[in-house]
N, C-alpha and C positions, 0 to 999 in steps of 0.2 A: 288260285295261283297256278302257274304254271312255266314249264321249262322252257324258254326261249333262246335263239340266237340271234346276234346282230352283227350282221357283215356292214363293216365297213371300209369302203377305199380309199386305200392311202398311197404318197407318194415320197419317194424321198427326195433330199436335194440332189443326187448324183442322176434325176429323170424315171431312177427305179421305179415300180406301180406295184401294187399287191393288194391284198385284203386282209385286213384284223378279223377275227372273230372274237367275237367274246358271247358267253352263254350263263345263265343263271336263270332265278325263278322273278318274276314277275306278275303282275295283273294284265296286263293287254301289251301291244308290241310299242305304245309310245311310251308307256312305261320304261317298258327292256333297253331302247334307246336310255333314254334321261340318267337309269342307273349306271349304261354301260357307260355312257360319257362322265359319271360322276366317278367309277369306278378306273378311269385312264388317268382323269384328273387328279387321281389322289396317289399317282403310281408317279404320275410326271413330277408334282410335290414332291415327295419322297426324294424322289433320283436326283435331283436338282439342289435337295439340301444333304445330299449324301449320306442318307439312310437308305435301309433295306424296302423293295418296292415292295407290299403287303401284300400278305398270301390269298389264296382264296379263302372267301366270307361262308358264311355258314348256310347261307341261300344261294352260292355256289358259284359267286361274279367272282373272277381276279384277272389282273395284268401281268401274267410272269411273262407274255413274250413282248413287254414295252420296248421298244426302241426308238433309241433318240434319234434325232434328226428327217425323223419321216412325221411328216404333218397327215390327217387324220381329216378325211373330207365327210363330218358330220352332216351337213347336207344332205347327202347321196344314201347316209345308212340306211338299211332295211332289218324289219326285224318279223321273225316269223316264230312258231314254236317248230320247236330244234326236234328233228326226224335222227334218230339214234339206227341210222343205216348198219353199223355194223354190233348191234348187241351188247356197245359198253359199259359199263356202270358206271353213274355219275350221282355223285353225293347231294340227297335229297329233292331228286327228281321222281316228278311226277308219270307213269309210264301213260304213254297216250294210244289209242287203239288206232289202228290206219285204216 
């Protein structure tokens, strides 16, 4: 396993464009897709029966920056293992040699 990111493009109805990230531990990058999309899925759930969106999991996926009304161009996602540019620590990540 290892620590991944998955940038995804997204857009909202007012024409806005951005990119989600979402990062956690997985086995390969279509992996990291499949969970991060099960992991928005389950945020969108939440928010829509007006519960709390779920924190991050113990393998280190979560959705706290969901927002509604921007659609989420699965398509387009990419997913690489997550380059820790600035030194952060991240709960139960794997350190990776560059």
């Amino acid at each position: 396993m290892a620590y991944y990111e998955v940038n995804v493009p997204m857009r909202s109805v007012a024409g806005n464009r951005g990119v989600h990230v979402f990062t956690g531990m997985a086995t390969d990058p279509g992996s990291a897709i499949r969970i991060a999309q099960q992991t928005y899925r389950a945020a969108q759930v939440a928010q829509q029966a007006g519960r709390a969106i779920p924190g991050k999991s113990p393998d280190g996926w979560g959705a706290r920056g969901y927002r509604p009304g921007w659609q989420l161009d699965w398509r387009s996602a990419t997913a690489a293992l997550w380059r820790d540019l600035h030194g952060w620590p991240h709960r139960g990540a794997i350190r990776i040699a560059y």
